[in-house]
N, C-alpha and C positions, 0 to 999 in steps of 0.2 A: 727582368726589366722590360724583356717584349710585351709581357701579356698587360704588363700596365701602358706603355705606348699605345697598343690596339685599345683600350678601354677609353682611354682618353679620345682618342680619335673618333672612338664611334660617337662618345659620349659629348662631342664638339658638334660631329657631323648630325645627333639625334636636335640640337641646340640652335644650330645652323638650320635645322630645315622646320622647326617650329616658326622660328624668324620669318623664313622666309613662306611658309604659312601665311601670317598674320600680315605683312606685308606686299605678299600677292592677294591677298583677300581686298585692299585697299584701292587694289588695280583689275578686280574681278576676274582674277586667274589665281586664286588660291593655291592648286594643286601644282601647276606650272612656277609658280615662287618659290614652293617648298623643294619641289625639283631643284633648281635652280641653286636654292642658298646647302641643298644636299650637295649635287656634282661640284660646285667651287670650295666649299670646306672638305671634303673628300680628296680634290685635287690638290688644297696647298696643304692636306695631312701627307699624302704621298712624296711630297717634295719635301718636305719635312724630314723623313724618315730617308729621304732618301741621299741629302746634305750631311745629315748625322747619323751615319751606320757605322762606322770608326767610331766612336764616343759612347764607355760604357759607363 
């Protein structure tokens, strides 16, 4: 069940930071959006994970 947690996660955090690609791209900082929508999906996966570690 972990390695599917981590799979999803990344596969959020990969979805998250296209987003925020295409959406910094609108505001002429591309690279800086995709950052952006990377470290906030990345941060609420670890809060996630880390609410539910008891729960198998």
């Amino acid at each position: 069940m972990s390695k599917f947690r981590t799979v999803v996660a990344v596969i959020i955090m990969i979805l998250c930071g296209v987003a925020g690609l295409f959406l910094g791209a609108t505001l002429n900082n591309a690279i800086g959006g995709g950052i952006l929508g990377v470290l906030i999906s990345g941060i609420a996966c670890i809060i996630y994970v880390l609410d539910n570690q008891d729960k198998k």
